[in-house]
DOKOL-334080 format. One record per residue (C-alpha): residue in one letter; chain; y, z, x. Coordinates in Angstrom, 3 decimals. Each point is the difference from the previous one (the first is absolute). Layout:
// residues N
   code   unit         py         pz         px
      a      A          Y          Z          X
...
//
This chain:
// residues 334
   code   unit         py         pz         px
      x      A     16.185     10.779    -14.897
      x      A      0.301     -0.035      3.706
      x      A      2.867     -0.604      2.855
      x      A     -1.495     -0.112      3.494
      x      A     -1.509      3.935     -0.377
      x      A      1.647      1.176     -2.489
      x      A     -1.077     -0.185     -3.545
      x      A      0.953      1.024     -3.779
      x      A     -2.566      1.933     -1.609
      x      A      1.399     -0.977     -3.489
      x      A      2.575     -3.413      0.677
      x      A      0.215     -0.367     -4.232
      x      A      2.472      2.358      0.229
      x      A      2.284     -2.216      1.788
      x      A      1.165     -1.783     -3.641
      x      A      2.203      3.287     -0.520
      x      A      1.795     -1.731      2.953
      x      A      1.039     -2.988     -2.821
      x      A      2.056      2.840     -2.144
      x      A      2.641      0.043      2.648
      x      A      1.917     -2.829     -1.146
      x      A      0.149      1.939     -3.178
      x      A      2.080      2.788      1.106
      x      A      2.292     -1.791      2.004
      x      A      0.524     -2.391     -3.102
      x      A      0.479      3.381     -2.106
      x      A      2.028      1.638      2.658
      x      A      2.520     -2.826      0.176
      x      A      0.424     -0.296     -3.466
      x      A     -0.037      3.836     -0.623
      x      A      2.978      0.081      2.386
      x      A      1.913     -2.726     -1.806
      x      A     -0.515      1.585     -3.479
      x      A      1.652      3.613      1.917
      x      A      2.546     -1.318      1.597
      x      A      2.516      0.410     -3.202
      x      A      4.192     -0.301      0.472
      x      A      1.493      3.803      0.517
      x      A      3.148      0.840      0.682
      x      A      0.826      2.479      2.701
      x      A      3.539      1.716      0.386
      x      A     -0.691      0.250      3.986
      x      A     -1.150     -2.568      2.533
      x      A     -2.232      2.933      1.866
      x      A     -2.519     -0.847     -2.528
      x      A     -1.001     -3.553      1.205
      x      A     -0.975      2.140      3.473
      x      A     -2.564      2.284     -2.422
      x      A     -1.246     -3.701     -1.925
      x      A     -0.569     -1.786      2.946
      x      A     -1.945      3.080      1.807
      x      A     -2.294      0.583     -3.100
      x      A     -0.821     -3.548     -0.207
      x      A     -1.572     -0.011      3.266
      x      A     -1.386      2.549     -0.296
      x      A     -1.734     -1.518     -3.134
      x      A     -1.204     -2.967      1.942
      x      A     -1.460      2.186      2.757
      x      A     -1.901      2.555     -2.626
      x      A     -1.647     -3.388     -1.958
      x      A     -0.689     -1.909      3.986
      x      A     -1.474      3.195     -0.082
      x      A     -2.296      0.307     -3.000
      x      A     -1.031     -3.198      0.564
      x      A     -1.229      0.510      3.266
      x      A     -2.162      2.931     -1.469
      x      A     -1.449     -2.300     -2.308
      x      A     -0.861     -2.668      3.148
      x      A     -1.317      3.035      1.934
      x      A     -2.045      1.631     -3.038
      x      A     -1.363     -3.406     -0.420
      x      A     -1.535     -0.594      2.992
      x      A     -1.462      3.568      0.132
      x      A     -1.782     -0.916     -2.843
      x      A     -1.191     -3.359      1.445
      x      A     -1.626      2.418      2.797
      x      A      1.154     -1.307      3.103
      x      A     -2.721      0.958      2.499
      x      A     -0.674     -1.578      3.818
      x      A     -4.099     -0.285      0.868
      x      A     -1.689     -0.181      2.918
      x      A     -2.794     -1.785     -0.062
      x      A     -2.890      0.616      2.448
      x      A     -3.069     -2.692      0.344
      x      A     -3.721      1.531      0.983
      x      A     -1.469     -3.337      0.727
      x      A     -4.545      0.892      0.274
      x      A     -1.756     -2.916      1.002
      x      A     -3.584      0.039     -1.502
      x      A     -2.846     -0.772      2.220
      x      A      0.897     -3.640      0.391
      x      A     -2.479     -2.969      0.559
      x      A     -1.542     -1.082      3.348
      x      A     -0.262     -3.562      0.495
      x      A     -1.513     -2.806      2.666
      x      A      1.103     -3.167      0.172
      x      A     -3.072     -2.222      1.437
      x      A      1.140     -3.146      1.524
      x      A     -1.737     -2.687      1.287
      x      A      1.746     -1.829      2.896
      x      A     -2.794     -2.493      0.840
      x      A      1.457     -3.105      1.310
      x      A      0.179     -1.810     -3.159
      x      A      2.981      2.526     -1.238
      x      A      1.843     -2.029      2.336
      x      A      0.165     -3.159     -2.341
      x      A      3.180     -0.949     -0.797
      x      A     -0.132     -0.572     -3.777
      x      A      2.263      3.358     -0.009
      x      A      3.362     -0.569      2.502
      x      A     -0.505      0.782      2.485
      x      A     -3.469      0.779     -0.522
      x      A     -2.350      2.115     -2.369
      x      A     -0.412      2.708      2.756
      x      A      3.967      0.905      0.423
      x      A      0.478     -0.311     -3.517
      x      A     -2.616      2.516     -0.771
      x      A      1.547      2.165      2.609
      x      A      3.650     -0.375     -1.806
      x      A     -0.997      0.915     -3.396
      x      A     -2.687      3.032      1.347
      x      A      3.359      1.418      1.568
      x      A      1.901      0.072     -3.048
      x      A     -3.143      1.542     -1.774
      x      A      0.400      3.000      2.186
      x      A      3.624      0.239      0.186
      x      A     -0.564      0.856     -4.018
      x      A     -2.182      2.423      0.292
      x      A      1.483      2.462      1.699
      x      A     -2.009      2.939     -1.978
      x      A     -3.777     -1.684      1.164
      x      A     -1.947      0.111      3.036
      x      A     -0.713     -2.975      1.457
      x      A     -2.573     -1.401      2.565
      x      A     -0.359     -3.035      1.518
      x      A     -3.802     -2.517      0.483
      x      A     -0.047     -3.570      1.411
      x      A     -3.093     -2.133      0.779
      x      A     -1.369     -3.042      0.694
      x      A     -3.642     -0.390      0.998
      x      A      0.237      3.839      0.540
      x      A      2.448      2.736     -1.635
      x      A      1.911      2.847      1.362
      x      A      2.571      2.186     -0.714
      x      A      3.527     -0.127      1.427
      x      A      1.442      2.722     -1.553
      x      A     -1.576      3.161     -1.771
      x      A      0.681      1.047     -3.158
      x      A      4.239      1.455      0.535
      x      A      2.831      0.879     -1.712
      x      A      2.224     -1.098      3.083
      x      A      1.461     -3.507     -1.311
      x      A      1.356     -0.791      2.918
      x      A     -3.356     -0.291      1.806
      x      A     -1.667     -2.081     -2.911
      x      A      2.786     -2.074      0.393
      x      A      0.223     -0.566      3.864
      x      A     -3.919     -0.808     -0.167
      x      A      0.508     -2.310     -2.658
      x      A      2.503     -2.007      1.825
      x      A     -2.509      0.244      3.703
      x      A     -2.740     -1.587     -2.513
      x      A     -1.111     -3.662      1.176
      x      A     -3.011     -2.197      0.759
      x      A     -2.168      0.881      3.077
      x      A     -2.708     -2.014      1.344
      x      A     -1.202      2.850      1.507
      x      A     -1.357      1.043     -3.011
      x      A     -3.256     -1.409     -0.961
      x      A      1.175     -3.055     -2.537
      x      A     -1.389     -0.058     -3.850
      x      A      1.332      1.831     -3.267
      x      A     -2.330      3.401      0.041
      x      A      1.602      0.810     -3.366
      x      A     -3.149      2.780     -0.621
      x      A      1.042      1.366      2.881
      x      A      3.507      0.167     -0.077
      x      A     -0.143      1.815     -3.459
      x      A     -2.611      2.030      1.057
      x      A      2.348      1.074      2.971
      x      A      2.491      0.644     -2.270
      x      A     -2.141      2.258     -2.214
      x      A     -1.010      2.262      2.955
      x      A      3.862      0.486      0.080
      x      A      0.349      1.554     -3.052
      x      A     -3.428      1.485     -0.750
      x      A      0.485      3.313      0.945
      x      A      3.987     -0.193     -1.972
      x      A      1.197      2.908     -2.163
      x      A      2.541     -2.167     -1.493
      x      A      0.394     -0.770     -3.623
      x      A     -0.564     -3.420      0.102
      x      A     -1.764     -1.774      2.546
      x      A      0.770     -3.943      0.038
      x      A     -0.883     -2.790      2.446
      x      A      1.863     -3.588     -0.520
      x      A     -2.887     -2.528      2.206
      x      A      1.393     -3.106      0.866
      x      A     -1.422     -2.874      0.727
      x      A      0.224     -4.409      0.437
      x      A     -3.496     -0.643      0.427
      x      A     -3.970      0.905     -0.521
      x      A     -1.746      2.626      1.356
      x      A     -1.819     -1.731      2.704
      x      A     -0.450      2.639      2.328
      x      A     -0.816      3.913      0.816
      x      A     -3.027      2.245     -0.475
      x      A      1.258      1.427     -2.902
      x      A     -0.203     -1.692     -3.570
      x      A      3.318     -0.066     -2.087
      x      A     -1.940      1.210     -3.342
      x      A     -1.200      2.953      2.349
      x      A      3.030      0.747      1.143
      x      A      1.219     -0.183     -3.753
      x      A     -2.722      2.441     -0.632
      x      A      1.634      2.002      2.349
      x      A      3.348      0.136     -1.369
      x      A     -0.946      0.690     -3.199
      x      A     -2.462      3.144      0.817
      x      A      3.200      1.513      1.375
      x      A      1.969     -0.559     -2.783
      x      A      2.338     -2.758      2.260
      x      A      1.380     -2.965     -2.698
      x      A      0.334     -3.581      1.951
      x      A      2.713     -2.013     -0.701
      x      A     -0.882     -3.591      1.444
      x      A      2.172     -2.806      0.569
      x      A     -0.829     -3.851      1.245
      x      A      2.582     -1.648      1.616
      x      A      0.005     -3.921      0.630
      x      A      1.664     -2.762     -2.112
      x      A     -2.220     -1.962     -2.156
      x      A     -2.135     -2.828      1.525
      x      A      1.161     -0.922      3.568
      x      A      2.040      1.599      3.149
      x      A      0.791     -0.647      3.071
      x      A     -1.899      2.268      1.958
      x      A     -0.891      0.551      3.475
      x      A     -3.689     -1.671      1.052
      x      A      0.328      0.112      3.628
      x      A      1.917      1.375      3.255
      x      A      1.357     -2.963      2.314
      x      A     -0.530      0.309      3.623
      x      A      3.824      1.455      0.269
      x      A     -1.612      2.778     -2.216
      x      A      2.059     -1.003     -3.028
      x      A     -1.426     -0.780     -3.716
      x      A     -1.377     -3.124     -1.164
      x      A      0.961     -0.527     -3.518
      x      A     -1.472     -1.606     -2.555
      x      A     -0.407      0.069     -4.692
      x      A     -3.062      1.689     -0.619
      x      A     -1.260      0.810     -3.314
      x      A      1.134      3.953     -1.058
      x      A     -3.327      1.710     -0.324
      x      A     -0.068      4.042     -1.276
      x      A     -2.454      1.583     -1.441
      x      A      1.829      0.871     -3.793
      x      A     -3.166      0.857     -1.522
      x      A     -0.733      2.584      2.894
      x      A      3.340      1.728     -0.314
      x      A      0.462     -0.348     -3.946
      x      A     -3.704      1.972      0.235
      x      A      0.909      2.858      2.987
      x      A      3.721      0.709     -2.422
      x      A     -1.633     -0.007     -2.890
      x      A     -3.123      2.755      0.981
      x      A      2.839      2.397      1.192
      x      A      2.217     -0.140     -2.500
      x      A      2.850     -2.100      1.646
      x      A      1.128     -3.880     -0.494
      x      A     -0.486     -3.078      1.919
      x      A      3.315     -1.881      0.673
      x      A      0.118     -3.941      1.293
      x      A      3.301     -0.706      2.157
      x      A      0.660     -3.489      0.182
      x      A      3.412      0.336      1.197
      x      A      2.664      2.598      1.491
      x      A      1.513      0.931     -3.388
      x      A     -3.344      0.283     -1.690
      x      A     -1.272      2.261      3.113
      x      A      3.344      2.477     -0.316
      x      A     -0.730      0.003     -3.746
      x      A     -3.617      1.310      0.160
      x      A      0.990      2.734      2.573
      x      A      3.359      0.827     -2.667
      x      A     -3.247      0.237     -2.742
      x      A     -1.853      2.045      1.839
      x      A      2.973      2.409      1.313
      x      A      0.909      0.448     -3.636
      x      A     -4.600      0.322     -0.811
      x      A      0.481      2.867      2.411
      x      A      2.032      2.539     -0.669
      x      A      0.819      3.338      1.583
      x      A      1.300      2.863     -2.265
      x      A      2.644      1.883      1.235
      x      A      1.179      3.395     -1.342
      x      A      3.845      0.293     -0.679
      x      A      1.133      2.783     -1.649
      x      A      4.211      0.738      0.074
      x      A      1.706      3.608      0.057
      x      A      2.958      0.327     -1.974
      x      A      2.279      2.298      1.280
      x      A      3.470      1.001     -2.229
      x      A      3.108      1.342      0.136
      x      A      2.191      0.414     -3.089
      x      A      3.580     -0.380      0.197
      x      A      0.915      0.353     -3.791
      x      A      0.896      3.424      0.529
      x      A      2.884     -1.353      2.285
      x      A      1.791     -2.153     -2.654
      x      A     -0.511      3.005     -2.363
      x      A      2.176      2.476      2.270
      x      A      2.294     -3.195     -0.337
      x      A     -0.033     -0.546     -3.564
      x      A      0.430      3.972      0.053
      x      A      2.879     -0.167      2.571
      x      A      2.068     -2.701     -2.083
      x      A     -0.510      2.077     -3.085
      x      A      1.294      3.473      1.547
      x      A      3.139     -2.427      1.280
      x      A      1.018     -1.391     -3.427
      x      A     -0.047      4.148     -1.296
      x      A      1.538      1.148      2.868
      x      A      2.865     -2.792     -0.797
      x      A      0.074      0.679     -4.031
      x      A      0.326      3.810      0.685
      x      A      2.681      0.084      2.498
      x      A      2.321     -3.234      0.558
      x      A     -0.643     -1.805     -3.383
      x      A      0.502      3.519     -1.644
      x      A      3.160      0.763      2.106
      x      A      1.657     -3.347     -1.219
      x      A     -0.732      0.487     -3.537
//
């Protein structure tokens, strides 16, 4: 039984508590039953009555805080102080691939599939605080943007700087950007080693095959987690740049390679995931945040200090009171 940090070792004593009714009941009526007519030939003797009485009252008040006293002592009032060694195992290092070819810029995700992405990749890393996390893009090339870290706040502030560059050679390298991601966490001590590769398209570009790259991953003992984003059937997607250098829009079919991922996931022991909307997308990265765990170590210190042996001395205290009373008053008014 506990009261902010202090506890009772054994509350079941508390139902003693319920016999105090009892005396008062039996105190009131024993009082009645003594109080018979006498006859006294002087008046000084209402003065003796009246002291004794109280002094009655004050001896049972008394006993009966003994009994409340004795009570708790045996309920063994203690306060604890708790102390919390919190160990975190050797967590799990992750890379989160991400293709920002131009066709993450469709717009069958508001505003589009690219900032989306982005969005839910953020809250990813905001819950695991305990991982180390890196960061991949590519497009008709990969490489990374952030190394493998356990500073959040970088992951975060490169997440949010990610976008699509025409500077960068244009295709979806998807061999390459997992391969690029493997490289990342080849040489990792961690526990766990996890990349999640995502991807809208085919792999229609790069010198290095997916299935190699796969190869890779699982030779290092890396699990894949791969995810498709794109609705089903059509989006409006960007086909060409206007001579304002803005994005021509148009519905073209959603084309990714399922087969390709479903086979990379499955050789290294992780999943393939298909988003074709936001909620679907934050519930594949919720699966895979609960799929990969890290273990931490808690273990608590308990720390007491008794205090029965205070409402003992009480009890005691009350009890040398009530002799001290019988012994000299009560026995001087007899």
């Amino acid at each position: 039984m506990i009261f902010g940090d202090l506890t009772f070792e054994n509350p079941a004593w508390f139902w003693l508590f319920i016999a105090i009714p009892l005396f008062i009941v039996w105190y009131v009526f024993k009082r009645k039953d003594s109080q018979v007519p006498v006859k006294f030939s002087s008046t000084s003797a209402f003065s003796t009555s009246s002291i004794w009485g109280k002094v009655k009252h004050i001896m049972f008040a008394a006993k009966l805080l003994a009994w409340i006293a004795l009570t708790i002592a045996m309920a063994r009032p203690r306060t604890v102080d708790v102390t919390t060694d919190i160990k975190k195992t050797r967590g799990i290092d992750i890379v989160m691939s991400i293709d920002i070819s131009a066709s993450m810029l469709a717009k069958d995700f508001k505003p589009n599939r690219m900032e989306v992405v982005k969005e839910v990749a953020s809250e990813f890393v905001e819950n695991r605080p305990n991982d180390r996390i890196g960061l991949v893009v590519f497009s008709g090339e990969a490489y990374t943007k952030t190394p493998v870290t356990s500073d959040e706040i970088i992951v975060q502030n490169t997440l949010k700087e990610i976008s699509f560059s025409d500077e960068i050679e244009g295709g979806t390298a998807i061999g390459m950007g997992l391969a690029t991601a493997v490289n990342r966490l080849k040489d990792s001590e961690a526990k766990g080693k996890v990349i999640i590769l995502l991807t809208d398209g085919v792999n229609n570009s790069g010198f290095i095959e997916p299935k190699t790259a796969a190869d890779l991953a699982l030779e290092y003992d890396i699990k894949v987690y791969s995810i498709g984003v794109g609705s089903m059937g059509f989006a409006l997607s960007p086909v060409a740049v206007d001579r304002n250098g803005e994005f021509q829009y148009r519905n073209t079919k959603v084309e990714i390679d399922e087969g390709l991922l479903e086979e990379i996931s499955g050789l290294t022991g992780g999943q393939y995931f298909r988003a074709n909307n936001e909620d679907k997308l934050k519930s594949i990265y919720d699966e895979i945040n609960k799929l990969e765990k890290t273990e931490i170590k808690e273990t608590k210190y308990y720390n007491y200090d008794e205090l029965y042996p205070i409402f003992v001395m009480i009890a005691g205290g009350l009890f040398m009171f009530v002799a001290l009373l019988k012994y000299t008053i009560m026995r001087s008014l007899v």
